[in-house]
C-alpha positions as CSV (number, residue, x, y, z in Angstrom):
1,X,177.5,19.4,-27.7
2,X,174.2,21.9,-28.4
3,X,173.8,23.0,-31.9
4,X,174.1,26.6,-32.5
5,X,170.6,28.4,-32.8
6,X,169.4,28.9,-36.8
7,X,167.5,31.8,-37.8
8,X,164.9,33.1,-36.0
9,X,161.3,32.6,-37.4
10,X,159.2,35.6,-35.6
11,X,155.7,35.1,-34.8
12,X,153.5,34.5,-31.8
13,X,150.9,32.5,-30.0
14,X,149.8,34.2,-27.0
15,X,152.7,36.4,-27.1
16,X,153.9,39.4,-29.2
17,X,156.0,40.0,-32.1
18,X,159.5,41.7,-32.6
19,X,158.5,43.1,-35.4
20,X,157.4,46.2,-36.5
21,X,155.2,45.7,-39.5
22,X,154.6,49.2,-42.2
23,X,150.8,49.4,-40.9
24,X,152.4,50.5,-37.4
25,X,154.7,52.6,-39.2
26,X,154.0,56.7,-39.7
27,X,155.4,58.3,-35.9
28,X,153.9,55.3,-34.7
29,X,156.5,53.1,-34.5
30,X,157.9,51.7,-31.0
31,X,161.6,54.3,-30.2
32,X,164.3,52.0,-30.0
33,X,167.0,52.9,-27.4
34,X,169.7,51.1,-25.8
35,X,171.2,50.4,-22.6
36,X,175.0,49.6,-21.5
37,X,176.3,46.2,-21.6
38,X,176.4,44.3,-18.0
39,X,179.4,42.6,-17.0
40,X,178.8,39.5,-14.4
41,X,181.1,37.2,-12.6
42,X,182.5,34.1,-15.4
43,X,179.8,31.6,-15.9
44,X,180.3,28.0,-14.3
45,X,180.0,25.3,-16.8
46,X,177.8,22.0,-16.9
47,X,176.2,22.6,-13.5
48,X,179.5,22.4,-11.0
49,X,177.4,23.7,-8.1
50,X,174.4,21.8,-8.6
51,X,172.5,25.0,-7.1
52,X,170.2,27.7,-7.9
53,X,171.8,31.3,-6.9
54,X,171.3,32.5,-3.3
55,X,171.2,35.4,-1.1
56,X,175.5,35.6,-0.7
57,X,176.2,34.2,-4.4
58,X,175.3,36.3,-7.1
59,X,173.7,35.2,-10.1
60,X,176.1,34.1,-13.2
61,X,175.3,35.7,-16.3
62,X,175.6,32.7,-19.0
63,X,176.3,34.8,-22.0
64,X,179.9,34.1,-22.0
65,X,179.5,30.2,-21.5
66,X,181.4,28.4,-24.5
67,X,178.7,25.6,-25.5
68,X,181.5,23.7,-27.4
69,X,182.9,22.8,-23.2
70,X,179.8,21.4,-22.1
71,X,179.8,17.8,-22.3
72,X,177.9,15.4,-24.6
73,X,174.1,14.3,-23.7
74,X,173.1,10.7,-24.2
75,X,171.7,10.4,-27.4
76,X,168.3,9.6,-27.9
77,X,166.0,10.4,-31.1
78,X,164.3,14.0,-29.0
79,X,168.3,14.7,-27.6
80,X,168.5,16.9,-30.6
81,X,165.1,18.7,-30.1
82,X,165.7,19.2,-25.8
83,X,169.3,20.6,-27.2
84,X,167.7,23.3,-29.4
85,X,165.4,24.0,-26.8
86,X,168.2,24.8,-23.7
87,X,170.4,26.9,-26.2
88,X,167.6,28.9,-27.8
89,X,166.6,29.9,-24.0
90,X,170.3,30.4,-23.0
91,X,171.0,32.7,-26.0
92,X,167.7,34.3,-26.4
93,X,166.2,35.0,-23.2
94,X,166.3,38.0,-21.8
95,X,168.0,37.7,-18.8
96,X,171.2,36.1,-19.1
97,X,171.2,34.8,-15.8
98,X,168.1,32.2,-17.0
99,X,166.6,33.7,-14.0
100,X,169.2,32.8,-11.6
101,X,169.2,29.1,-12.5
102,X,172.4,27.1,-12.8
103,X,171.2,26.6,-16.7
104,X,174.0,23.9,-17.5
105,X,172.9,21.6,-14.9
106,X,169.3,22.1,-15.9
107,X,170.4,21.0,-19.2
108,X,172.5,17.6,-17.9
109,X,169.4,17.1,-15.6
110,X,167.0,17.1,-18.7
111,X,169.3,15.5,-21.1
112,X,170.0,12.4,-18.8
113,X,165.9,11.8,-17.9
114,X,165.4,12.1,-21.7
115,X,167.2,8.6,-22.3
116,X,164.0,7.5,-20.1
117,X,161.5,8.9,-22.4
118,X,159.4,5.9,-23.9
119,X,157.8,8.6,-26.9
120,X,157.2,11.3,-28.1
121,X,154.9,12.7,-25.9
122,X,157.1,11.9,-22.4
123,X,160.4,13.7,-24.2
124,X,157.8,17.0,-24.8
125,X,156.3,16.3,-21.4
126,X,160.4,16.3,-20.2
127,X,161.4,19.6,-22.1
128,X,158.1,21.3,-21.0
129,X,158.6,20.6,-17.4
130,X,162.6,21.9,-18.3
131,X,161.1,24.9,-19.5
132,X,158.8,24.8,-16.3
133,X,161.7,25.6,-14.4
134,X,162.0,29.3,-15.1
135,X,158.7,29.6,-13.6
136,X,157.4,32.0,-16.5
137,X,154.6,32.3,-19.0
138,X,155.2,32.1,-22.9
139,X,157.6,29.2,-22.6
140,X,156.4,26.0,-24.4
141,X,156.7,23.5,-27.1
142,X,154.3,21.9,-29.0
143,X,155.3,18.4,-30.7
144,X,154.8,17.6,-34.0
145,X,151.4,15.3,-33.3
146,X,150.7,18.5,-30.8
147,X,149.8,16.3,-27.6
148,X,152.3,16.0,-24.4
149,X,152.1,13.6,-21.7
150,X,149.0,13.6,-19.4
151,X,147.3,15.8,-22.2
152,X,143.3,14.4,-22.9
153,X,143.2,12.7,-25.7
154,X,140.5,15.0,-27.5
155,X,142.7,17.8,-26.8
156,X,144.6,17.5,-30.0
157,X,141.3,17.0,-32.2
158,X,140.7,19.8,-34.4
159,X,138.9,21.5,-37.4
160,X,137.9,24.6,-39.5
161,X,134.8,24.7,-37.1
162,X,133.4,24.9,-33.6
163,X,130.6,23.8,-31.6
164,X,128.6,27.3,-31.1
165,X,129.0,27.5,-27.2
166,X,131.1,29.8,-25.1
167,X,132.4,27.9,-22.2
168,X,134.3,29.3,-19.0
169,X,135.2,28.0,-15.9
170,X,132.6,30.0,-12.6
171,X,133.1,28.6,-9.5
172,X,135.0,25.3,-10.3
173,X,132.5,24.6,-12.8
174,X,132.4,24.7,-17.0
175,X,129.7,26.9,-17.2
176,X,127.8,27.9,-20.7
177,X,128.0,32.2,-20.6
178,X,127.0,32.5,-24.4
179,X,124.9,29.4,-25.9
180,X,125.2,31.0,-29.5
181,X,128.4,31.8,-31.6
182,X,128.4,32.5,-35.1
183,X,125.0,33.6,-36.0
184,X,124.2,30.0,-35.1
185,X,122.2,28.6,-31.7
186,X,123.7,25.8,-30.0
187,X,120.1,24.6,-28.4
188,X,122.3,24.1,-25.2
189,X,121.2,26.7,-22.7
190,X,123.2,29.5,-20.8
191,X,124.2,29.0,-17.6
192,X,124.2,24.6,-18.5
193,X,127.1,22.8,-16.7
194,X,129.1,21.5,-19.4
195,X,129.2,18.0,-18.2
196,X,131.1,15.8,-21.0
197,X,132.1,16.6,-24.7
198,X,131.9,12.9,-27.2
199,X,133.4,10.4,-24.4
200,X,135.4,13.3,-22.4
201,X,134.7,14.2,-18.8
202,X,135.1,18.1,-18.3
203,X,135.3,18.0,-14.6
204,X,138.3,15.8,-14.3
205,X,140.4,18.5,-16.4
206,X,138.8,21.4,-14.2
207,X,139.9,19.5,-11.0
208,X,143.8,18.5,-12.2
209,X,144.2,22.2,-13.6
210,X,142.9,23.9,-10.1
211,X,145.7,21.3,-8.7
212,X,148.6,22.5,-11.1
213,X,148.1,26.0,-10.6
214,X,146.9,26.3,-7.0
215,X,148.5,29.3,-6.4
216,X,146.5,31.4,-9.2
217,X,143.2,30.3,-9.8
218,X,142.7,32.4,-13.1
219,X,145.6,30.3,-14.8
220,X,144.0,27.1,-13.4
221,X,140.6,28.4,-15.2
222,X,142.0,29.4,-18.5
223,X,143.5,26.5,-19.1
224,X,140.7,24.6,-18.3
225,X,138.8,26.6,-21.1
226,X,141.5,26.1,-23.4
227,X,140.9,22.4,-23.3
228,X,137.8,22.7,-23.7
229,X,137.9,25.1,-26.4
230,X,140.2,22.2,-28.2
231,X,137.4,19.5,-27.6
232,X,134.6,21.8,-28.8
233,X,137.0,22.6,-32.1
234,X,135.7,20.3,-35.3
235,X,135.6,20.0,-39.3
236,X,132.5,22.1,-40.7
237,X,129.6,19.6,-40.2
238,X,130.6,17.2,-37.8
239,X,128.2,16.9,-34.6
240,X,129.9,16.4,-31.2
241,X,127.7,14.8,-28.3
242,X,127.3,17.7,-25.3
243,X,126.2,16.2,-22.0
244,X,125.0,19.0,-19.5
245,X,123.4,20.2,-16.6
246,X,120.1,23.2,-17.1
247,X,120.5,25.4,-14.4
248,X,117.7,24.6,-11.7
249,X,117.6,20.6,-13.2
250,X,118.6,18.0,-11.0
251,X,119.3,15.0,-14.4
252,X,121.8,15.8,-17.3
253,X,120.8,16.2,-20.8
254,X,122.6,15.1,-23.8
255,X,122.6,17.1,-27.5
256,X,124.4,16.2,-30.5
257,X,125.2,19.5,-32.2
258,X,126.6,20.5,-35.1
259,X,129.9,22.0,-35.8
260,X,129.4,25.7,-37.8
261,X,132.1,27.2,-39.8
262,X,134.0,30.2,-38.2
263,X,133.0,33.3,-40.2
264,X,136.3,35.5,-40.0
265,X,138.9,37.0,-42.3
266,X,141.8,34.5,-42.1
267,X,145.4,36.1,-41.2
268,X,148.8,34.4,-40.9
269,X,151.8,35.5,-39.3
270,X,154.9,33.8,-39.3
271,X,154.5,30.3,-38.1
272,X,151.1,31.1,-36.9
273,X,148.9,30.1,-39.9
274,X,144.9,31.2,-40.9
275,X,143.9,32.6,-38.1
276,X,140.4,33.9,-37.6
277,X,140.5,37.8,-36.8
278,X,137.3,39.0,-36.0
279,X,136.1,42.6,-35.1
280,X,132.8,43.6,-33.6
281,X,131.3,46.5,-33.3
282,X,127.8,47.8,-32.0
283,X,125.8,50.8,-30.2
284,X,124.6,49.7,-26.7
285,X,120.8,49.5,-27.1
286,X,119.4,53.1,-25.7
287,X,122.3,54.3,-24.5
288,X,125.3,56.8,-26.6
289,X,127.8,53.8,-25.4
290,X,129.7,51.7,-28.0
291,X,131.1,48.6,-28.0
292,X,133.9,47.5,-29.4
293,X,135.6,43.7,-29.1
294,X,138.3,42.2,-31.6
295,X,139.8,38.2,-30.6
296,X,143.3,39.1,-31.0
297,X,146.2,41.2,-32.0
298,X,147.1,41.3,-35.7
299,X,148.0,43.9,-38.0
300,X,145.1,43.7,-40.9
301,X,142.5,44.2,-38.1
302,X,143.7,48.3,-37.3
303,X,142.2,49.2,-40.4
304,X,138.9,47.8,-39.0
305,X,139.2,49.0,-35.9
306,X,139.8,52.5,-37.3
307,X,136.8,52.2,-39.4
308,X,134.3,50.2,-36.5
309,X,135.5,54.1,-34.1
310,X,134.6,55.9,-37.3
311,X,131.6,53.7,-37.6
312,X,130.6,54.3,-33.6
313,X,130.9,57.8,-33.5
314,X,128.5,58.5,-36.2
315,X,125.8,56.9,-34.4
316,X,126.8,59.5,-31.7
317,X,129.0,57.5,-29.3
318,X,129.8,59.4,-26.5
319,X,131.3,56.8,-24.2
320,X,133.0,53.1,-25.2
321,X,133.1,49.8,-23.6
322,X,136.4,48.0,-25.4
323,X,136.1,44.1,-24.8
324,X,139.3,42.2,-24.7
325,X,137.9,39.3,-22.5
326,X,139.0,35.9,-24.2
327,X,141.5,37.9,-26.4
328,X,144.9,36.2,-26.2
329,X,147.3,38.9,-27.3
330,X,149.1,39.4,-30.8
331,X,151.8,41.7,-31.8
332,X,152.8,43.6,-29.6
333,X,153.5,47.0,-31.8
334,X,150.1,47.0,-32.6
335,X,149.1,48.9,-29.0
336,X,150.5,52.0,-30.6
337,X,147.9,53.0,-34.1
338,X,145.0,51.2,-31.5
339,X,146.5,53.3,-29.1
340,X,146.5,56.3,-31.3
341,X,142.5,56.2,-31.7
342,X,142.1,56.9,-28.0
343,X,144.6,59.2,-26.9
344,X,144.6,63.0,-27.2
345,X,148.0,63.6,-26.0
346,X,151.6,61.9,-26.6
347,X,152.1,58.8,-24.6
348,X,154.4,56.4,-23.3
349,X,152.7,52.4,-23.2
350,X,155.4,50.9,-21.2
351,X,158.6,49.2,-22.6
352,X,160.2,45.9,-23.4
353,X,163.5,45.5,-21.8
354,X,165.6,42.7,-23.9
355,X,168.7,41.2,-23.4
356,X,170.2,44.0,-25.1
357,X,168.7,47.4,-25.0
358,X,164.7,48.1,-24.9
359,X,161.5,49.2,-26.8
360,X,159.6,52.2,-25.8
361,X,155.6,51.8,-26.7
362,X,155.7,55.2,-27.8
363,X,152.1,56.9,-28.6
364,X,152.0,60.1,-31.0
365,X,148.2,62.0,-30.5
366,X,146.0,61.0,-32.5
367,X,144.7,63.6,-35.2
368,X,141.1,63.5,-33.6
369,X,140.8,60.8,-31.1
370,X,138.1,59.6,-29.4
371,X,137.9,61.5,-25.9
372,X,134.8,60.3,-24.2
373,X,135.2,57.7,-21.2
374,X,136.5,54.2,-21.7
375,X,135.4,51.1,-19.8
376,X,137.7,48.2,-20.3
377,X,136.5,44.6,-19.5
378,X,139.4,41.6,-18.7
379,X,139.0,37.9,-17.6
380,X,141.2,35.1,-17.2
381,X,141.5,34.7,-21.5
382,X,142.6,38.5,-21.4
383,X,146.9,37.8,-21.8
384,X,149.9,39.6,-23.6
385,X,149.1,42.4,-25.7
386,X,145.6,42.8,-24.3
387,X,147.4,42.8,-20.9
388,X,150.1,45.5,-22.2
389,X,146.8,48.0,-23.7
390,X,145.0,47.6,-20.8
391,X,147.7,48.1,-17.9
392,X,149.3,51.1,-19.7
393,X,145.8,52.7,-20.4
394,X,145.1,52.1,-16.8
395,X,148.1,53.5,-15.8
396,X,147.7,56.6,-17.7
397,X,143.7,57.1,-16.4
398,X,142.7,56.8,-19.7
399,X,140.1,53.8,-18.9
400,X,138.3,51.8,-15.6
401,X,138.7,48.4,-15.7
402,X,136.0,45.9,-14.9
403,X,136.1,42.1,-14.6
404,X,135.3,38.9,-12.6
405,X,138.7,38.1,-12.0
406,X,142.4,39.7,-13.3
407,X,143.7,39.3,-16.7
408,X,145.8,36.5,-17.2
409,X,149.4,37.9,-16.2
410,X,151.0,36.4,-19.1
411,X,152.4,39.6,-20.9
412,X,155.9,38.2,-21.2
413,X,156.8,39.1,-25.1
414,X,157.9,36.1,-27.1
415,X,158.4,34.3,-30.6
416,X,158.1,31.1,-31.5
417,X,160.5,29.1,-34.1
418,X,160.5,25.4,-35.1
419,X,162.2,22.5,-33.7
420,X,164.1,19.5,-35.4
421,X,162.3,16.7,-36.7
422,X,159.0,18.8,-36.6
423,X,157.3,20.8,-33.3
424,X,157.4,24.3,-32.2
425,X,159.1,26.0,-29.7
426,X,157.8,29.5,-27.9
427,X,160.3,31.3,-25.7
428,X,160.4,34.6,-23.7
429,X,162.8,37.4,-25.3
430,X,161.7,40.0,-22.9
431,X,160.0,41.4,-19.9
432,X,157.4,44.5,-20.2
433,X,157.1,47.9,-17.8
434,X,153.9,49.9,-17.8
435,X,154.2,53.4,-17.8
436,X,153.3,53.1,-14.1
437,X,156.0,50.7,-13.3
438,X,153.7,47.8,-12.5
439,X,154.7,44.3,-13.7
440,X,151.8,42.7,-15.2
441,X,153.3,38.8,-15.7
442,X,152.1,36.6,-13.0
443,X,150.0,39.2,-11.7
444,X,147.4,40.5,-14.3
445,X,145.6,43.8,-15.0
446,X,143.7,44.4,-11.8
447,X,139.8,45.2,-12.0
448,X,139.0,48.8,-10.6
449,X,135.9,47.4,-10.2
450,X,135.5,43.5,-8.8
451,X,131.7,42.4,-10.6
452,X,130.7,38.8,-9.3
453,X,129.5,36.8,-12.1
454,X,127.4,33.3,-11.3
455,X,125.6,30.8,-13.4
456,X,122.1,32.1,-12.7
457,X,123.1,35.5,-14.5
458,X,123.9,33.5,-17.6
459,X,121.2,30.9,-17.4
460,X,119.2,34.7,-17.2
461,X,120.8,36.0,-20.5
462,X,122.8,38.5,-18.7
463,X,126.1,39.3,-19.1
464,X,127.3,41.0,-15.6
465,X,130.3,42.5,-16.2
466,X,129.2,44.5,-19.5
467,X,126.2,45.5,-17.6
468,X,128.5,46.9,-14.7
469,X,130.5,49.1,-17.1
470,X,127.4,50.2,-19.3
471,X,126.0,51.4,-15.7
472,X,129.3,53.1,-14.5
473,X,129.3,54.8,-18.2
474,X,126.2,56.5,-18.1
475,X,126.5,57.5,-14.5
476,X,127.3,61.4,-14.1
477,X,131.0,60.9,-12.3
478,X,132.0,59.0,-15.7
479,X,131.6,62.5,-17.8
């Protein structure tokens, strides 16, 4: 019989936060409201039909199902973990129909191929693919040694450093857009194939990620960075061996280079521990443009963000670029003081609808924002909150969005709490609105303006898609 669900830990990885920290607080604070209770037909119990909903049967809202019915699992040393997992989703989740799945018989499915599991990475792999089945982002567990089946090996390697590359995946290949990171050079050129990090092969994980995710090539590509980011993660001083292809050179090259130390405040949240939070701010040479780029979503960084604006319009900023490629989202409430710095009137940044009642994004006017034109840049790291700022300030005019490709469309809002016996589990509590209407999970934040990027333009030193928006900024229709 499932455990009952303990207390809810609330954080986030590459999702958003329930809660409403002070620094948002002030008439910034998301408006609660409510909506009415949904009756549905009585929930079946341990999978009678065997079948998803379809077009004459409606879908059963679980909410009602009495967990102490359902029948025992086979007991295996993960049973206990995979049980956690299928009654968090059934009680948490947003939609109580699990999506229209018959979510008992998903759970005797799971629990039954779990007896097969040989360790602990095939019972992850086996609760991730259950997971799998709601065909949603922000639903995933990590185990306690944090690899799952079929993972590379040097994907659970990490450290306090990095290898000072920027890697993303251009044309089915790991291309190098930024050889420097950290103040420190890599000696590995832009626009370099990355061929091989230590003894792992980078195109094998390009070419099984295009094949798991066939259907949206920017979620095949960012997580083909991700593991690469994980292999190019390292202790302060270690060296990792890079084999790579120069642009133009017919032979690879091999470098050893040394892991630097990554120079940011540090900020927890939750169950998500020392994270680096990093804001950068700057004045487009010979232009009145600023720039403006911050990794991720936490509440210390508003402050800096207030002061890097303040900062920027003192050198006479009369138009911003705001850079949220490669940022993976954060807490959610933060859109609204972020929000606050760029909007002149009242506004409305879309809504999370829960399981029971929803959250308004609701903007009060800043007391003297910035009101010059906005260019906003996305690629396929832009997810979550980053999707949620950018789609509502699309929606509302406020900014033009430029990219190589469309955000993630992972905007789903989630927590994350841990498992038994060690492990983490990160599950969907609700979907978002933009003020538009537009769904952004599984679609992205669509470009206005499509800018093809190739390795030559990084092998060049050039950085397309900021170039693109610096142009459309200083041309006379932006004013």
């Amino acid at each position: 019989m499932p455990a009952a669900p303990s207390t809810l830990v609330r954080s986030f990885v590459l999702g958003l936060s329930l809660l409403l920290p002070a620094a948002c607080n002030r008439g910034t604070e998301p408006e609660p409201t409510t909506t009415p209770e949904v009756k549905a037909p009585p929930p079946q119990t341990d999978g009678d039909s065997g079948d998803e909903a379809t077009a004459d049967t409606k879908c059963r809202n679980w909410s009602e199902l009495d967990v102490a019915s359902l029948r025992s699992l086979p007991q295996t040393p993960y049973t206990a973990t995979l049980e956690k997992v299928w009654v968090t989703v059934l009680t948490k989740h947003y939609d109580p129909t699990i999506n229209c799945l018959d979510w008992p018989a998903v759970r005797i499915e799971y629990g039954e191929k779990l007896a097969d599991a040989k360790d602990e990475a095939a019972a992850f792999g086996l609760i991730t693919e259950m997971l799998g089945r709601l065909g949603q982002s922000h639903l995933a567990v990590v185990p306690p040694r944090k690899q799952v089946a079929g993972e590379p090996r040097a994907a659970v390697k990490s450290g306090d450093a990095e290898v000072p590359i920027e890697v993303r995946v251009i044309g089915g290949e790991a291309v190098v857009v930024n050889p420097a990171k950290h103040g420190k050079k890599s000696g590995i050129p832009g626009g370099a194939v990355l061929l091989a990090v230590d003894d792992d092969e980078v195109a094998p994980v390009v070419a099984a990620t295009a094949e798991q995710h066939p259907e949206r090539m920017v979620e095949a590509t960012f997580a083909a960075r991700r593991v690469i980011g994980s292999w190019l993660s390292c202790p302060t001083g270690a060296k990792k061996t890079l084999r790579y292809l120069p642009s133009g050179a017919s032979k690879p090259k091999t470098k050893k280079v040394t892991c630097v130390p990554i120079e940011a405040e540090r900020v927890s949240l939750g169950n998500l521990k020392n994270v680096p939070a990093v804001v950068e701010h700057r004045m487009i040479p010979k232009t009145k443009i600023g720039y403006l780029s911050f990794n991720i979503w936490m509440i210390p960084l508003v402050a800096k963000i207030e002061a890097a604006m303040t900062d920027l319009r003192k050198q006479g900023m009369e138009a911003l670029v705001i850079d949220l490629r490669g940022n993976p989202g954060g807490v959610g409430a933060m859109v609204v003081p972020v929000g606050r710095l760029i909007l002149s009137e009242d506004a409305n940044l879309g809504e999370m609808r829960m399981r029971e009642g929803k959250q308004v994004f609701k903007v009060t006017a800043g007391d003297d924002p910035f009101t010059g034109p906005i260019a906003l840049l996305v690629d396929e790291g832009t997810a979550s909150t980053s999707e949620i700022f950018g789609q509502a300030l699309q929606d509302l005019g406020r900014v033009r969005v430029f990219g190589a490709v469309p955000s993630q469309g992972a905007a789903l809002p989630s927590v994350i709490e841990e498992l038994p016996g060690g492990g983490m589990l990160q599950f969907v509590v609700a979907d978002y609105e933009s003020p538009g209407g537009t769904i952004v999970e599984g679609k992205g934040v669509q470009p206005d303006t499509v800018v093809p990027e190739t390795r030559e333009d990084f092998a060049k030193g050039r950085d397309p898609v900021l170039e693109a928006a610096v142009a459309a900024l200083q041309s006379p229709a932006s004013e």
